[in-house]
PAKOLKOL-272459 format. One record per residue (C-alpha): x, y, z; chain. Coordinates in steps of 0.2 Angstrom, whole numbers, plus 5000, padded with zeros to 4 digits. Each point is the difference from the previous one (the first is absolute). Layout:
// PAKOLKOL-272459
      u      v      w   chaine
      X      Y      Z        A
...
//
This chain:
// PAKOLKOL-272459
      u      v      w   chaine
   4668   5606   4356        A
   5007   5004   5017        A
   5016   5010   5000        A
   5019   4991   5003        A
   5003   5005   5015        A
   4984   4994   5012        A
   5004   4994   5016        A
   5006   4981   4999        A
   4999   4988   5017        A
   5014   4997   5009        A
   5014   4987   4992        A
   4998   4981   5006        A
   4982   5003   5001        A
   4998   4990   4983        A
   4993   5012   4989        A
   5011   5011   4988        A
   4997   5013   4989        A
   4992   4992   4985        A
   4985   4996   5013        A
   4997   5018   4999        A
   4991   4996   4981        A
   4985   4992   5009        A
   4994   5016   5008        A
   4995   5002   4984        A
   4989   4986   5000        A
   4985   5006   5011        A
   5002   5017   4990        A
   4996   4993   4985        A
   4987   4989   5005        A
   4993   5016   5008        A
   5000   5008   4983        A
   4992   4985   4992        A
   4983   5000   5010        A
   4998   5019   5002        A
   5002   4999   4979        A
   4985   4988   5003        A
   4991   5009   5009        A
   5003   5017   4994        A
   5007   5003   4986        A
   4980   5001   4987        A
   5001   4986   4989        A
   4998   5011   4985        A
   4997   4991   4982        A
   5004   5010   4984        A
   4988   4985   4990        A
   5012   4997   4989        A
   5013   4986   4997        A
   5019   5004   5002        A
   5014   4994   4991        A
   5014   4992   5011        A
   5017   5001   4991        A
   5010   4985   5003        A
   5011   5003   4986        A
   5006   5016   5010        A
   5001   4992   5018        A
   5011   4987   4994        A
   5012   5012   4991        A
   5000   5012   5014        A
   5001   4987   5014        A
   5016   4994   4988        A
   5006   5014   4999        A
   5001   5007   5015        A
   5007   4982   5008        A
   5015   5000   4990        A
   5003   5019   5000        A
   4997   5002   5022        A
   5009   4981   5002        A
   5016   5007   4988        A
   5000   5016   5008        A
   4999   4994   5018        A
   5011   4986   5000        A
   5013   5005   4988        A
   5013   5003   5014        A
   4995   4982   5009        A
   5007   4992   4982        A
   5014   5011   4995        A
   4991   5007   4988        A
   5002   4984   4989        A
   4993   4996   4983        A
   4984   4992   5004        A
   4995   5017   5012        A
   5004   5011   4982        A
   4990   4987   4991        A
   4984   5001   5013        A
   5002   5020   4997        A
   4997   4999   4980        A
   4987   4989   5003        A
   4991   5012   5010        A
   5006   5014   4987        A
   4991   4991   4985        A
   4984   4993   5012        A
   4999   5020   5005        A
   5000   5002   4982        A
   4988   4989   4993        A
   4988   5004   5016        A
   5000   5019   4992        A
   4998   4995   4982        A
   4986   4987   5006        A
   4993   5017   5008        A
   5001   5010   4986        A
   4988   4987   4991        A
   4987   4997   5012        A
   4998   5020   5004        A
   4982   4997   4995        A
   4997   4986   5009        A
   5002   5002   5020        A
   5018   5000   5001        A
   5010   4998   5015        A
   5010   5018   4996        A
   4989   5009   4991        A
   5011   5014   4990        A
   4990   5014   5002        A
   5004   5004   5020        A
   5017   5005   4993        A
   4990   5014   4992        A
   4996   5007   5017        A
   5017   5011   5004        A
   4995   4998   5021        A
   4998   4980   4999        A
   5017   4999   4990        A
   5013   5011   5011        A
   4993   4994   5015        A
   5002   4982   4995        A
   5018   5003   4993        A
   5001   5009   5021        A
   4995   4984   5007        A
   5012   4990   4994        A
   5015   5012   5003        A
   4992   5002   5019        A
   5001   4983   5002        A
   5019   4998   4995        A
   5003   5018   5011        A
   4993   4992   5014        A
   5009   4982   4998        A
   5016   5011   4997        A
   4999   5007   5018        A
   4993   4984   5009        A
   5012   4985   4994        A
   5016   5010   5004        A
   4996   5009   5014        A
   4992   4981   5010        A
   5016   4994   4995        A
   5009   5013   5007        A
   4992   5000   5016        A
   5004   4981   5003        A
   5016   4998   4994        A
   5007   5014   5004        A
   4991   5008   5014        A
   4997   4982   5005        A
   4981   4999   5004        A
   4991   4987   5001        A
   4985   5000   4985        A
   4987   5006   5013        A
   5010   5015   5005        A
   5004   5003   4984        A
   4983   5001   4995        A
   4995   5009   5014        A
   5011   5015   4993        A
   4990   5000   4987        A
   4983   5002   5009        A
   5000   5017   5002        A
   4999   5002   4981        A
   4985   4988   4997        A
   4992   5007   5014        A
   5001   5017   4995        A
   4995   4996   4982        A
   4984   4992   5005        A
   4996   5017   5010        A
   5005   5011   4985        A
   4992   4987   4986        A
   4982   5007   5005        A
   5000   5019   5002        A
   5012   4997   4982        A
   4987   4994   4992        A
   4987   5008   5005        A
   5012   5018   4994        A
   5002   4992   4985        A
   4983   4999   4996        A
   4998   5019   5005        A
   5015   5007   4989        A
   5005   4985   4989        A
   5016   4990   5004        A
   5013   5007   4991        A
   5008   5010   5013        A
   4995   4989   5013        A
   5010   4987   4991        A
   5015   5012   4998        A
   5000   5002   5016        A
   4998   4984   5007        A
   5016   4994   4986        A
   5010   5014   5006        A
   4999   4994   5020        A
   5003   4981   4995        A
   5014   5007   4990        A
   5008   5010   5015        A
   4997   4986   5014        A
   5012   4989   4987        A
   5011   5014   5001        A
   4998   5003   5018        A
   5003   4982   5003        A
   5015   4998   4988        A
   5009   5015   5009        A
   4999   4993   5017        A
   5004   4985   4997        A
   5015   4992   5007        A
   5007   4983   5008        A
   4999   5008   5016        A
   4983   5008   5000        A
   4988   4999   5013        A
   4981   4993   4995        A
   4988   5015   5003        A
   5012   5011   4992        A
   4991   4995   4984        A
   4983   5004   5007        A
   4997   5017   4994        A
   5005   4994   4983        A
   4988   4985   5002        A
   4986   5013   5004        A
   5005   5010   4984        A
   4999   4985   4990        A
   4984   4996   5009        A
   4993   5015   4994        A
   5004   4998   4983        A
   4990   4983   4997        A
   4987   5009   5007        A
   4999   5011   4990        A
   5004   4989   4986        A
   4991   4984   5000        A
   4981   5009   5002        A
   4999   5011   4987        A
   5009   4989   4987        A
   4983   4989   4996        A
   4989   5016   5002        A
   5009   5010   4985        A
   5003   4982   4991        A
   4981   4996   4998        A
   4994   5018   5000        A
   4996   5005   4983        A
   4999   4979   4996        A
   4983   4995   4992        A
   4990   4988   5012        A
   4996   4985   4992        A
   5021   5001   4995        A
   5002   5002   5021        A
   5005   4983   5003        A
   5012   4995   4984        A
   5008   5018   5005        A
   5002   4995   5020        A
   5008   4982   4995        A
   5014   5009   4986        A
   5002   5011   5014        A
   5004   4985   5013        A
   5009   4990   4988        A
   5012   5016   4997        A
   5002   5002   5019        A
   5006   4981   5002        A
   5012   5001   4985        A
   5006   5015   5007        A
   5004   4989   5016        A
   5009   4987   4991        A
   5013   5010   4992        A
   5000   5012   5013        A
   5007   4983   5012        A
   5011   4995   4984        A
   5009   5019   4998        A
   5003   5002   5016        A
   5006   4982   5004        A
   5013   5000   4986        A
   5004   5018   5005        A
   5005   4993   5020        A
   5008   4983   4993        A
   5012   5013   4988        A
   5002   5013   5011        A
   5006   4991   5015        A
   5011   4990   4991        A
   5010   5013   4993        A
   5000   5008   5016        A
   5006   4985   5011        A
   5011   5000   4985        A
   5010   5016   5006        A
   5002   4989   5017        A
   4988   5009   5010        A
   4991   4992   5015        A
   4982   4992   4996        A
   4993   5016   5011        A
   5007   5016   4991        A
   4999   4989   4981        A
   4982   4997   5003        A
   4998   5017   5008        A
   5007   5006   4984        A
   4991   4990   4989        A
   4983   5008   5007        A
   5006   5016   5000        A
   5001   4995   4979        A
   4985   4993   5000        A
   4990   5014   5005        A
   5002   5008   4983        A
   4990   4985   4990        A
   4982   5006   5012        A
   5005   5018   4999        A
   5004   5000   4981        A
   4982   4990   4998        A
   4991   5012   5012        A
   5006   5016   4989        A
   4994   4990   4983        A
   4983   4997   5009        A
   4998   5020   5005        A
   5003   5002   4983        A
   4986   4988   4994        A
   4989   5010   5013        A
   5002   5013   4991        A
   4991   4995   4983        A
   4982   4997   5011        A
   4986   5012   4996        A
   4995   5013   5012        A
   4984   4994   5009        A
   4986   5010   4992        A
   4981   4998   5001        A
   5000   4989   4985        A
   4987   4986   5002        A
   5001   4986   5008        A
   5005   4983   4991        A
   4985   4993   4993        A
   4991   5016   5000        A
   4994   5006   4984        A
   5005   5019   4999        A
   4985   5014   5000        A
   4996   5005   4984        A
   5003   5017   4994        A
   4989   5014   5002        A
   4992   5008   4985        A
   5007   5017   4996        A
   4988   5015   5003        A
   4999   5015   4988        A
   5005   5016   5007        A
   4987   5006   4986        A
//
């Protein structure tokens, strides 16, 4: 997926913002013939087990739970949005004690990843990074347009700078992962994120000019870089191979719930904050300034629980590789 904040034609041209969607169109047509063609059509010779049973009640599940969560706020919070919220509460329930049954038989989640102390923290980080970065990126976009009063192309254009610097970083931050392991690579990429929102909070102000915030945006920048790259490599590291793929889709999955309540918290957080302070008959400009500068704490409280998940991964050792039987052991020798 392309980022927000890409270029958009000019107004009256016809084409809005939602046409950027199709740029992904020809991408993934792309990615669907080179999978053809390159990709070894590799059969293990035996058949597979599909799990319907476990797509429906995740499908279910995760409908009424992203749907409740996402539109809450549109309908007041009403009855029927608290009803679609248990009933993703008792699918999510009965999708894990379905699990726990077919543990033998192929299942979607299989329980023995969890084992693995790497695959674990860093799937319990990718969902916290997601709601950090949504933290930052739905306030901060609103402020810049209602307050600054940019259009959404400038808007996203202040952005730039951070997407642009984190697709330089990502690279050589993976690549340092892969010498040292990531755990500090991680720290450190958590603790720039966490002081570009601080950065960005403190200057901040109904009157600021635009590329005051670029040196903040670099800083968060860096911090995805540093971020987003290793995250996958310590995840999948010491993950079995033929477990590889259930391990990358738990990891997805996480990331996307992670989205979803990531938009709800900070959503409810705005509508509350903003309230109260247009309550206290400030102007729309210093209450939403205000409320931003509130804000801020839900990333940075995340961000210090994710450093602290960082801190559980195993140091990077020459262990063998997943899938790798280990050597066996040498005989001992007499000193007879």
């Amino acid at each position: 997926m392309l980022p927000p904040y890409c270029p958009l034609p000019p107004s009256g041209s016809g084409i809005d913002w939602r046409w950027i969607f199709l740029v992904n169109l020809p991408i993934g047509i792309a990615a669907l013939v080179l999978t053809f063609l390159v990709v070894p059509d590799i059969r293990p010779g035996r058949a597979h087990r599909f799990d319907l049973t476990g797509v429906a009640l995740a499908t279910g599940a995760l409908f009424c739970l992203a749907f409740g969560l996402q539109e809450g706020e549109s309908y007041h919070w009403g009855a029927g949005i608290w009803g679609l919220l248990a009933a993703g509460t008792a699918l999510a329930a009965g999708f894990l004690l379905h699990q726990r049954r077919r543990q033998d038989r192929e299942p979607l989640v299989p329980f023995a990843l969890f084992r693995d102390r790497n695959f674990t923290s860093m799937t319990a980080l990718v969902g916290l990074v997601s709601v950090a970065m949504l933290g930052l990126v739905l306030p901060f976009n609103l402020y810049l347009q209602s307050v600054l009063h940019l259009s959404a192309i400038k808007a996203g254009l202040v952005l730039a700078p951070s997407s642009l610097v984190s697709m330089t970083v990502g690279p050589f931050a993976g690549r340092l992962a892969d010498r040292i392991g990531g755990k500090y690579v991680l720290l450190t990429g958590l603790t720039c994120y966490a002081a570009g929102i601080i950065a960005i909070a403190c200057i901040a102000a109904p009157g600021t000019v635009w590329f005051a915030f670029v040196p903040a945006t670099l800083l968060t920048g860096l911090g995805v870089g540093c971020i987003i790259a290793p995250m996958p490599t310590e995840a999948m590291r010491y993950v079995p191979r033929h477990l590889a793929g259930a391990a990358s889709g738990v990891n997805n999955t996480v990331r996307q719930i992670g989205s979803v309540i990531g938009a709800a918290a900070v959503g409810a957080l705005l509508q509350g904050r903003l309230a109260a302070e247009l309550a206290t008959g400030k102007a729309y400009a210093a209450a939403f300034t205000a409320t931003l500068h509130t804000t801020a704490i839900l990333p940075i409280a995340v961000l210090i629980a994710g450093a602290l998940v960082c801190l559980l991964l195993r140091p990077r050792t020459a262990q063998p590789q997943a899938g790798t039987p280990a050597a066996a052991p040498q005989p001992a020798t007499s000193t007879r």
